[in-house]
C-alpha positions in Angstrom: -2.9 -18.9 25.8 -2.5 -19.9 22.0 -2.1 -16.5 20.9 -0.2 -15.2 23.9 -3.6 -13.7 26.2 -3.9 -14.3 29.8 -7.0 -14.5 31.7 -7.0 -10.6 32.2 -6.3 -10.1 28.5 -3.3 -9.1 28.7 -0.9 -9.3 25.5 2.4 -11.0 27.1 5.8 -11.9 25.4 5.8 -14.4 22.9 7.9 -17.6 23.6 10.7 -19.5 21.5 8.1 -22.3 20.9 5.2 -19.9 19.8 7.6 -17.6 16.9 10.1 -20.6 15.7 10.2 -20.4 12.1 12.4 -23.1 10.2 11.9 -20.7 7.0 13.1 -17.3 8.8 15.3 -16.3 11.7 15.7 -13.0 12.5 19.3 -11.4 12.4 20.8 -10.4 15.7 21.7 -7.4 13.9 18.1 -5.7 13.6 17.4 -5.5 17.5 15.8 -2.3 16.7 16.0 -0.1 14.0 14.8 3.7 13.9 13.0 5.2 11.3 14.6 5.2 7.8 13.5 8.6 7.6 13.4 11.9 10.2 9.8 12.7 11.2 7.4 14.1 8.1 5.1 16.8 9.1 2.1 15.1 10.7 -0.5 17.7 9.3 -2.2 17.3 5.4 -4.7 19.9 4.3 -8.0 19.1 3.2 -9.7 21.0 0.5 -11.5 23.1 3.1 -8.1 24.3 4.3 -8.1 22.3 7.6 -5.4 20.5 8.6 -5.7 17.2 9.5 -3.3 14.6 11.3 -1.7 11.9 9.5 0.3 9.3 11.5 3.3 7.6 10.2 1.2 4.2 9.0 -0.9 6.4 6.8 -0.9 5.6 2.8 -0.2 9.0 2.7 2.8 8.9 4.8 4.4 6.0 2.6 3.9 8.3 -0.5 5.9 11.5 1.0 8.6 8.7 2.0 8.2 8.1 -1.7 8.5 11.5 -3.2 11.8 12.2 -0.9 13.1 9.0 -2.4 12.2 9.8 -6.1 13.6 13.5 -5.3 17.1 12.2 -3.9 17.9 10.2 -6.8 15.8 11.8 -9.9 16.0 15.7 -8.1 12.4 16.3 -8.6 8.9 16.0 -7.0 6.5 13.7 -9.0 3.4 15.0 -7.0 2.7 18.7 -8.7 0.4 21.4 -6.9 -2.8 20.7 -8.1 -2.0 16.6 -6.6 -1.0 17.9 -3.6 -3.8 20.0 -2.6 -6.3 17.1 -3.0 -3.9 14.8 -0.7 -7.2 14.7 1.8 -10.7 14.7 0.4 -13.5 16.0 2.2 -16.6 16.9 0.3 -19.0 19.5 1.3 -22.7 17.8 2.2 -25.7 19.6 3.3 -25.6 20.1 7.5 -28.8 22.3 7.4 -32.6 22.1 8.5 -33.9 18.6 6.9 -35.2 18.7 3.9 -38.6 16.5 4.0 -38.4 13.1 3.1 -37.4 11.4 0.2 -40.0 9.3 -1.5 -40.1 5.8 -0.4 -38.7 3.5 -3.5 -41.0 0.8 -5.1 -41.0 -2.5 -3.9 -38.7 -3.3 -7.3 -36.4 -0.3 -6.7 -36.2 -1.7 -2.8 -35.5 -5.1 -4.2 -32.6 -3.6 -7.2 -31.1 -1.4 -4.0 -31.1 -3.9 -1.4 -28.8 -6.4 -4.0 -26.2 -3.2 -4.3 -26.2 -2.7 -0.7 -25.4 -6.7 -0.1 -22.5 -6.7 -3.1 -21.1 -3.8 -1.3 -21.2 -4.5 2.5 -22.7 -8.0 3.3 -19.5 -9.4 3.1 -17.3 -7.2 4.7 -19.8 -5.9 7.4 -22.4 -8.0 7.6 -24.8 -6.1 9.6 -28.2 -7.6 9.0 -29.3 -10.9 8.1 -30.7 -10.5 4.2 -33.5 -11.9 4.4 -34.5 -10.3 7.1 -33.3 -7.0 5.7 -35.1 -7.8 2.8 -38.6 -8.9 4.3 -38.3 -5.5 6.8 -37.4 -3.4 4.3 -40.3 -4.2 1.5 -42.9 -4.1 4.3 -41.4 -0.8 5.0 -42.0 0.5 1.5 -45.7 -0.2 1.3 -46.5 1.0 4.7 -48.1 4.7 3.7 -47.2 6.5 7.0 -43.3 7.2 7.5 -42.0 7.6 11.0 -38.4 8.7 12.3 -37.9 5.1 14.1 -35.2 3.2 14.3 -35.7 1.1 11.7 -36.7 4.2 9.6 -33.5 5.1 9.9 -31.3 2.1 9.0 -33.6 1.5 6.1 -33.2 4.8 4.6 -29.3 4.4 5.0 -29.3 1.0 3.4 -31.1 2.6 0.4 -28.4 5.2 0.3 -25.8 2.7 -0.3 -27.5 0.8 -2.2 -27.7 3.9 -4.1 -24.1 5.3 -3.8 -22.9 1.4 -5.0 -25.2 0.8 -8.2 -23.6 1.9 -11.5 -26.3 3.9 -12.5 -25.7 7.9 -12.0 -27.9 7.8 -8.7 -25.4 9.6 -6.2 -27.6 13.0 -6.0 -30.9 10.0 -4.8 -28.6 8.8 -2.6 -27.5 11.8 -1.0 -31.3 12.8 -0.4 -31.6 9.0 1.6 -28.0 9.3 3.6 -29.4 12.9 4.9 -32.5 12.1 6.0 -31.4 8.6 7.3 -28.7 10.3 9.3 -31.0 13.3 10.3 -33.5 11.0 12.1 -30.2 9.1 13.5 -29.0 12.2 15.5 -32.3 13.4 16.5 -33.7 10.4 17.9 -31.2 8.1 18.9 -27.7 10.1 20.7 -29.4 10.2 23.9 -29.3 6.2 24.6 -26.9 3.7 22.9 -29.0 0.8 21.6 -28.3 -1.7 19.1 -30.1 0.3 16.4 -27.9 3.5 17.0 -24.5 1.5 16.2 -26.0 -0.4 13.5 -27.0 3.4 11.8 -23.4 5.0 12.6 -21.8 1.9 11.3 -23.6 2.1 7.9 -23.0 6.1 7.9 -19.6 5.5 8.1 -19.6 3.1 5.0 -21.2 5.2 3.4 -18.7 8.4 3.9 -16.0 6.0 3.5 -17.3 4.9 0.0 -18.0 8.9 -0.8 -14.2 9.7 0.3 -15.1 11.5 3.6 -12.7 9.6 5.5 -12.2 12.0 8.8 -16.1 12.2 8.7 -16.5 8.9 8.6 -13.9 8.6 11.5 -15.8 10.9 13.8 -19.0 8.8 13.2 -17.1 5.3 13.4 -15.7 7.0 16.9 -19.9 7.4 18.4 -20.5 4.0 17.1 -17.4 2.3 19.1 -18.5 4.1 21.9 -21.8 3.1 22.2 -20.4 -0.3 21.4 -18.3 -0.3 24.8 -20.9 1.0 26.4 -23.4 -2.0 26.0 -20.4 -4.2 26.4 -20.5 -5.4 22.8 -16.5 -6.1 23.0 -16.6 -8.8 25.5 -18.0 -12.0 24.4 -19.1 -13.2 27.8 -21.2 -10.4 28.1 -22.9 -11.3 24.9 -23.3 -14.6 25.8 -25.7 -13.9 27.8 -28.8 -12.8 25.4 -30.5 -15.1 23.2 -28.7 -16.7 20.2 -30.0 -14.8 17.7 -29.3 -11.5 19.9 -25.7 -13.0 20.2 -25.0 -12.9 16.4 -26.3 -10.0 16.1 -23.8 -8.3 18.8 -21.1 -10.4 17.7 -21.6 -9.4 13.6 -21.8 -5.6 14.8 -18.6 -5.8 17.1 -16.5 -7.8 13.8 -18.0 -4.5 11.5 -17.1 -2.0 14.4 -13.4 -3.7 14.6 -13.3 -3.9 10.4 -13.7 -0.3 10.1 -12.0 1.2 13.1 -8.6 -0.5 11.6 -9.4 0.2 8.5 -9.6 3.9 9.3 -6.7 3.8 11.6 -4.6 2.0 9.5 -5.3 4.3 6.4 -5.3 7.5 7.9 -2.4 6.7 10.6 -4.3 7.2 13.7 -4.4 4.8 17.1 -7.1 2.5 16.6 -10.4 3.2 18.9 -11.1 -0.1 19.5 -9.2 -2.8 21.7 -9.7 -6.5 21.0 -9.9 -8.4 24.7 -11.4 -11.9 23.2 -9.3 -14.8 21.7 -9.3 -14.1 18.4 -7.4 -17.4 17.5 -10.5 -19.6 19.5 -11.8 -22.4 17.4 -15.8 -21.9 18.4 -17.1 -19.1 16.3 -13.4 -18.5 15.0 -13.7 -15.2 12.6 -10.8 -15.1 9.8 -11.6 -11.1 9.8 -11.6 -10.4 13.5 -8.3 -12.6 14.1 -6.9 -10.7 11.1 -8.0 -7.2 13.0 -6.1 -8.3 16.0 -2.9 -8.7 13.4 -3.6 -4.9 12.8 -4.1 -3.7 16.3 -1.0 -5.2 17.1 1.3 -3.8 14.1 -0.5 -0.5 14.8 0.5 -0.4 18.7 4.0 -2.6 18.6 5.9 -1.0 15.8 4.1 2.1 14.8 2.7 3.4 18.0 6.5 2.9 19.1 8.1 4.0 15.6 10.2 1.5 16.3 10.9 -2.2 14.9 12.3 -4.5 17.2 13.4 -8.4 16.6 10.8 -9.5 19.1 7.7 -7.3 17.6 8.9 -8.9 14.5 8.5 -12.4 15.6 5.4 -12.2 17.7 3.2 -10.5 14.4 4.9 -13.0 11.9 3.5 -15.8 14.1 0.3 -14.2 14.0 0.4 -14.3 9.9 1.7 -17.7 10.0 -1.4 -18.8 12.3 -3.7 -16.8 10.9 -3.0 -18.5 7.2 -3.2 -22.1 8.8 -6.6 -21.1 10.1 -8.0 -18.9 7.4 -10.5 -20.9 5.8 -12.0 -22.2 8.8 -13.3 -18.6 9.4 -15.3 -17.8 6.6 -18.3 -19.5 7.4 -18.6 -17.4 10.8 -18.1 -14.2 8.4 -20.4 -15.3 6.1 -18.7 -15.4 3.2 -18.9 -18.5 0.7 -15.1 -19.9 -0.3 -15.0 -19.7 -4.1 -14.0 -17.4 -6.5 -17.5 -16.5 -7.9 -21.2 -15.8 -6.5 -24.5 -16.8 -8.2 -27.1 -14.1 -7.5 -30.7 -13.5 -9.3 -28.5 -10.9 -11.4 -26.1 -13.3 -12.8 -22.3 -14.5 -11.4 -20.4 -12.1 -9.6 -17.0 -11.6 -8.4 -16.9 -13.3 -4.3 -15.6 -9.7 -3.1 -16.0 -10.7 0.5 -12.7 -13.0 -0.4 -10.9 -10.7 -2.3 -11.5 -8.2 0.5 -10.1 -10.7 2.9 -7.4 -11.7 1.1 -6.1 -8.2 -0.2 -6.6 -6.9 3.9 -4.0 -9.9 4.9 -1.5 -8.6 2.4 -2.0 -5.0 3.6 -1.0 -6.0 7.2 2.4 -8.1 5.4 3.1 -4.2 3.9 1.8 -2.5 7.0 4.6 -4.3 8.7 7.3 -4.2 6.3 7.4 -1.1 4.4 9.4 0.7 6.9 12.3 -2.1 6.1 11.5 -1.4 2.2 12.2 2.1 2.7 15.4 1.3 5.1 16.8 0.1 2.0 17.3 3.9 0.4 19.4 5.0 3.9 22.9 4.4 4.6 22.7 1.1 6.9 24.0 -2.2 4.6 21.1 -4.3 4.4 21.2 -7.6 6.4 19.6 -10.9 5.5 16.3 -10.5 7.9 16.2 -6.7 6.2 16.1 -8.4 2.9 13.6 -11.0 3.5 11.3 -8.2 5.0 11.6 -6.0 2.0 10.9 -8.7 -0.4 7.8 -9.6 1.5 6.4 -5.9 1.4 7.0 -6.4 -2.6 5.8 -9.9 -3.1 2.5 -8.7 -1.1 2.3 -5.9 -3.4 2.7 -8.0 -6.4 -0.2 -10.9 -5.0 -2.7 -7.9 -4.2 -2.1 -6.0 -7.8 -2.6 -9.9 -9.7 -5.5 -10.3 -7.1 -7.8 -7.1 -7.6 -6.7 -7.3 -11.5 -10.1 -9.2 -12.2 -12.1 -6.3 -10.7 -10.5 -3.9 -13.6 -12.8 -5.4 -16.1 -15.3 -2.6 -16.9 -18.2 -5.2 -18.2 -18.1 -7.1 -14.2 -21.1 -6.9 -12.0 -19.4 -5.2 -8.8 -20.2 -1.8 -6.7 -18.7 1.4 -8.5 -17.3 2.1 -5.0 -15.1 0.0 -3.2 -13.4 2.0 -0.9 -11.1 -1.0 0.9 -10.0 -2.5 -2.8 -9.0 1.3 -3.9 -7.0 1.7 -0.8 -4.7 -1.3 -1.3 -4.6 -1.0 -4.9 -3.1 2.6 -4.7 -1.0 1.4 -1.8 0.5 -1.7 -3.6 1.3 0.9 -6.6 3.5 2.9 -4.0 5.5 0.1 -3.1 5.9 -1.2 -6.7 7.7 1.7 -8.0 9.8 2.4 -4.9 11.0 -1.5 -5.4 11.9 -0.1 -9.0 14.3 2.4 -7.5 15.6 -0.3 -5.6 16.7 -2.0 -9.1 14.3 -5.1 -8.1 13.0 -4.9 -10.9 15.6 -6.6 -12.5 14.0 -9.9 -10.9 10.2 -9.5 -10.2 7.3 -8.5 -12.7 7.5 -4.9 -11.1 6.0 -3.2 -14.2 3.4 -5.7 -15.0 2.1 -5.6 -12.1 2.5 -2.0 -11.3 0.0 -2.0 -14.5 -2.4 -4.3 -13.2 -2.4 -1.9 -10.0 -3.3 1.4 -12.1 -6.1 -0.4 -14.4 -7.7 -1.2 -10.5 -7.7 2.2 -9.8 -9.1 3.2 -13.4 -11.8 1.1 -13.3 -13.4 3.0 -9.8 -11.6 6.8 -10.9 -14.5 7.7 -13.1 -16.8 7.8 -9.5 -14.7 8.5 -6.7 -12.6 11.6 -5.7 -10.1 9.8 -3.5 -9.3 7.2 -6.6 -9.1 9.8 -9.1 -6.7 11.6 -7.6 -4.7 8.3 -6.4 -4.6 7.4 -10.4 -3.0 10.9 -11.0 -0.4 10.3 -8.6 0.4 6.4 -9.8 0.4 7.9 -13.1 3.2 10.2 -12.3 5.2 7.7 -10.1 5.3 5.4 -13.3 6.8 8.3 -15.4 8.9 8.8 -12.6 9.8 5.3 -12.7 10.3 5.1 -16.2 13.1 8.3 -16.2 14.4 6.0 -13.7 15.1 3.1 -15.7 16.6 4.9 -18.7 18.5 7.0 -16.3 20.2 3.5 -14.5 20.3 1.8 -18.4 22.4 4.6 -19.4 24.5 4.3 -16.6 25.2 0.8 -17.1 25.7 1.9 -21.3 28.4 4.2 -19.8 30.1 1.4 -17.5 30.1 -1.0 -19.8 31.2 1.6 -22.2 34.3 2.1 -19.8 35.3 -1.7 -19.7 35.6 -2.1 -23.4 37.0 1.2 -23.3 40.2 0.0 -20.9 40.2 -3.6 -22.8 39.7 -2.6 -26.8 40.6 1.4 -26.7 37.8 3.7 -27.8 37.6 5.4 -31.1 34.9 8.0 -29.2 36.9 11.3 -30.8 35.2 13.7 -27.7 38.0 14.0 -24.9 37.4 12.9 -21.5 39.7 14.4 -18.9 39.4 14.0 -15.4 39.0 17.9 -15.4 35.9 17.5 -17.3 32.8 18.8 -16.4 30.6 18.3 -13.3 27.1 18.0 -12.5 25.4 17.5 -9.4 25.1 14.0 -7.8 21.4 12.5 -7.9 21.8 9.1 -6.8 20.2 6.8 -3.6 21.4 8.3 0.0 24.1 5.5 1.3 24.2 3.2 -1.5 26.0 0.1 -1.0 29.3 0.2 -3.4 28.9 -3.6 -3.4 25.2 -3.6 -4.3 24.5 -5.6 -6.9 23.0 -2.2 -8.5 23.4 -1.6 -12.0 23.9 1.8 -10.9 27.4 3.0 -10.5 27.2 5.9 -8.4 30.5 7.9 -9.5 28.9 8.6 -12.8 27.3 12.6 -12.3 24.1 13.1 -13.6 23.0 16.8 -14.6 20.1 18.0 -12.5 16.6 17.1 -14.0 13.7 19.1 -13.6 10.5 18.1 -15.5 8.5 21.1 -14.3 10.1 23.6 -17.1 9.2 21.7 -19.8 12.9 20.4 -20.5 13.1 17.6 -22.5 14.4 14.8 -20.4 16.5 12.8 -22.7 18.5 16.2 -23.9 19.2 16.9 -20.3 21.3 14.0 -20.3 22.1 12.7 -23.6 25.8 14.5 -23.0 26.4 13.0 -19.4 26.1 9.2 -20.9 27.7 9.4 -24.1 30.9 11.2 -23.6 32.5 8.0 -21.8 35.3 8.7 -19.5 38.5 7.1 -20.4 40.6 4.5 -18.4 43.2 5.6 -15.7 46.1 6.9 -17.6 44.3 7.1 -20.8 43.6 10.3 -23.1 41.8 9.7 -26.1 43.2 13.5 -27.6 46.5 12.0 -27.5 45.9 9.1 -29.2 45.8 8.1 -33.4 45.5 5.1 -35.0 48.1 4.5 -38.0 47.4 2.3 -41.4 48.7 -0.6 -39.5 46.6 -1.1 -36.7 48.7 0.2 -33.8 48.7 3.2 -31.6 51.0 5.9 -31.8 51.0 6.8 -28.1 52.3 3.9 -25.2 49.7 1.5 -24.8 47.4 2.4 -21.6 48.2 -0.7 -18.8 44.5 -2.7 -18.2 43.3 -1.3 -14.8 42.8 -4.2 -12.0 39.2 -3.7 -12.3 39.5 -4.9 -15.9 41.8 -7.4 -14.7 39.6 -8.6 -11.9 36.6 -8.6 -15.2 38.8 -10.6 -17.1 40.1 -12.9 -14.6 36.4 -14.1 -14.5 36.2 -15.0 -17.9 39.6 -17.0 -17.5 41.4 -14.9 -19.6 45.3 -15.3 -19.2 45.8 -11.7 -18.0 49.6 -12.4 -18.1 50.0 -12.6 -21.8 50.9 -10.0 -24.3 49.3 -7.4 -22.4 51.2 -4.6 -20.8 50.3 -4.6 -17.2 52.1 -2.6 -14.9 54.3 -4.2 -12.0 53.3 -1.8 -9.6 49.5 -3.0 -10.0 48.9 -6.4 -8.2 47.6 -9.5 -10.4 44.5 -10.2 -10.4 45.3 -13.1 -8.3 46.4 -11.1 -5.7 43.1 -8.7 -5.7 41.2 -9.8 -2.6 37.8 -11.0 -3.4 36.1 -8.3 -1.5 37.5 -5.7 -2.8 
């Protein structure tokens, strides 16, 4: 019952006691709010030309929410042609006759393969017990006679990602292993599911995943889960009753089974496949990454399954984080995965990726959840307090997981060259970095810096994976998008403060400003708040902008922020200034917005100023106007 399952695991309705926070309390305003934004079009196209569904959870989803933000306030679309045709990758790879098989490697080469494979998977699926792996494996190599078993099969597939992982150019070696590997997998093992046929989909998968063949990779993940259901590998209590060593082995395949189906479902926006009926939150055998799964399963079927975000959905998954942070280091033992920042291998020290993998997949469920209130910011609701606190927490997880993968951007570490989970959140933290920049949060967090730190990620894995490259070409343009942005809002501000001297000192600008001056289009955020605390004031025009003609930004503008419009009752082309100081025209009256200004400063408004009686005193401006 500590995580709210019944005996027939069943998910029941938290209570008060379970989803008290002293920290947080949920507004009574935000019973349920609807999408920020209407429905996107659920269909991307691959580079085949296939269409391919894309649910609203999808890191692909967030960046369309994205570009319609950017294009109501900047009135342009960062993402050109050629960046939206590769939205979806799907590489071509050889479905004919099998070729014959690949030579088996040297008991060295076995050795160099088997410590890329471990790097890249041991910690995050955790399949086979190394030394086992690497006794089988090295026995296989010298035996002279191959044969399309089972273990045939997983071997040649753990040399493939071995292979695809190393950071030597060996991807067209690895190809030749992952073909034959999966050749002998689907004609000798779809007839009966077995241990060994889940163990080979699973490490297909990872290795499509890594190759950015995600919707392959989904097919094959969907074979493995259900084989997987059919031996009974998600109930524990049926596992329980083989041998111990036959337990771990189900239980490590069922946690890999779980990592990538929410992974994949979470990434691509698609129901998960698997459904977890075990207590995730029990302290025997307690897993930090399956209890963390459950987190996903649940923000994947309560608020995006629903497309809606309700107060109680709220509460019941922020228990869940708060639990599962109490209890995360207890789990990593059961994952296998040592708690330090560093490994030692025969190679030399190496990042603890495992940990980082954990660690960045807990912040991606905190944006999972709360990106849909970050982008509720840009519609024409007035935020409340819980709304805040939520959008915050979808930055600050941003900002932890850019400052977290930052050490994996140095080009001289000893990691995989493909890391398909790290790329993922990396590209997705970018996203919600530079829409908090539109939201003007930057004024308060490290939103550049870390935006930064979330490109050179994505740089250091570009050079050898399609999905990355392309995910650096769009951060790229969201920063320049971001940075018109900021000197679009700085010469705003220029222009208001421009206007407040203006109505205190006069103005010796000589350009007249008439309120029949000229017009351009409005480009500024949907709804936004007058009493923001934006820097933004939203009845300054801006001309359209268009970057795709080859206009020079700055010129497009330069004439909307530097003719400053004049106070009310104020004309600068009827105004001179004489040898002594004083204008020949009646003095313009201080509006009660620069009275209000002044007020604050504890000027004494009342003295030798001419302030019309019809205008109220400042002290008699409410304070929320």
């Amino acid at each position: 019952m500590a995580r709210g399952v019944d005996s027939d695991c069943k998910i029941i309705a938290p209570t008060d006691s379970l989803v008290s926070s002293p920290e947080f309390s949920l507004d009574n305003t935000i019973d349920q709010c609807a999408r920020p934004f209407p429905q996107l079009p659920a269909l991307a196209q691959d580079e085949r030309g296939t269409y391919m569904y894309i649910g609203d959870a999808a890191t692909l989803s967030f960046l369309h929410n994205a570009r319609r933000i950017v294009h109501s306030v900047l009135a342009y679309d960062f993402m050109d042609y050629s960046l939206q045709k590769n939205e979806v990758h799907q590489r071509n790879f050889n479905d004919g006759p099998a070729a014959p098989s690949p030579a088996k490697p040297t008991p060295q080469d076995a050795d160099y393969l088997i410590h890329w494979f471990n790097l890249a998977t041991n910690c995050l699926l955790n399949l086979i017990d190394q030394q086992e792996l690497t006794r089988g494996l090295n026995d296989w190599c010298q035996c002279l006679q191959d044969s399309d078993s089972g273990s045939s099969a997983m071997y040649y597939l753990v040399l493939a990602l071995g292979a695809q992982s190393c950071p030597e150019d060996r991807d067209e070696t690895a190809e030749r292993y992952f073909n034959h590997g999966r050749y002998i997998t689907l004609t000798t093992f779809m007839e009966d599911p077995t241990i060994i046929t889940i163990q080979c989909h699973v490490l297909i998968t990872m290795y499509l995943l890594a190759g950015s063949r995600r919707n392959s990779a989904f097919m094959y993940l969907g074979t493995a889960v259900r084989a997987a259901y059919a031996l009974g590998l998600h109930k524990q209590d049926v596992s329980a009753l083989y041998s111990p060593s036959e337990y771990c082995t189900r239980e490590r395949l069922w946690r890999a089974i779980r990592i990538l189906d929410l992974f994949t479902s979470a990434s691509l926006g698609r129901p998960p496949s698997t459904t977890e009926t075990r207590d995730t939150t029990a302290q025997d055998n307690y897993s930090a990454s399956n209890d963390l799964c459950f987190i996903f399963e649940t923000i994947l079927t309560q608020i995006y399954a629903k497309r809606t975000v309700t107060k109680e959905a709220l509460a019941w998954i922020t228990h869940l984080h708060r639990g599962w942070t109490s209890r995360f280091p207890e789990g990593l033992k059961t994952d296998g995965i040592p708690d330090s920042e560093s490994l030692e291998t025969d190679r030399g020290r190496v990042p603890n990726l495992g940990l980082i993998q954990l660690k960045e997949a807990y912040y991606w469920t905190v944006m999972l959840l709360t990106q849909p209130v970050l982008i509720d910011k840009f519609s024409h609701t007035a935020p409340t307090s819980a709304s805040n606190i939520l959008a915050t927490a979808c930055i600050d997880s941003a900002i932890r997981t850019s400052t977290l993968l930052t050490t994996l951007s140095n080009p001289t570490l000893h990691i995989p060259k493909r890391l398909p989970l790290i790329t993922n959140s990396a590209f997705l933290s970018a996203l919600v970095l530079g829409l908090a920049i539109f939201a003007d949060m930057d004024n308060t967090l490290p939103l550049h810096d870390s935006l930064q730190n979330a490109r050179c990620v994505l740089a250091r894995f570009a050079p050898h994976d399609a999905a990355t490259k392309n995910h650096l070409a769009i951060v790229d343009s969201f920063r320049d998008a971001c940075h018109r942005y900021v000197e679009v809002r700085a010469r705003r501000e220029l222009n208001h403060q421009g206007r407040l001297v203006a109505g205190v000192f006069g103005s010796l600008d000589t350009n007249p400003c008439s309120s029949s001056s000229t017009t351009h289009g409005h480009h500024h955020r949907p709804g936004q708040n007058q009493d923001r605390t934006s820097l933004i004031d939203n009845d300054i025009a801006l001309p359209s902008i268009n970057i795709s003609d080859g206009t020079p930004f700055q010129s497009d503008i330069e004439a909307a922020f530097f003719n400053v419009p004049s106070p009310p009752g104020y004309s600068h082309s009827c105004t001179d200034i004489d040898a002594s100081g004083t204008f020949d025209s009646e003095i313009a009256p201080l509006s009660p917005k620069t009275l209000q200004t002044l007020d604050c400063y504890g000027y004494d408004v009342g003295v030798g100023v001419g302030v019309d009686t019809e205008w109220p005193l400042v002290s008699a401006v409410d304070a929320s106007a």
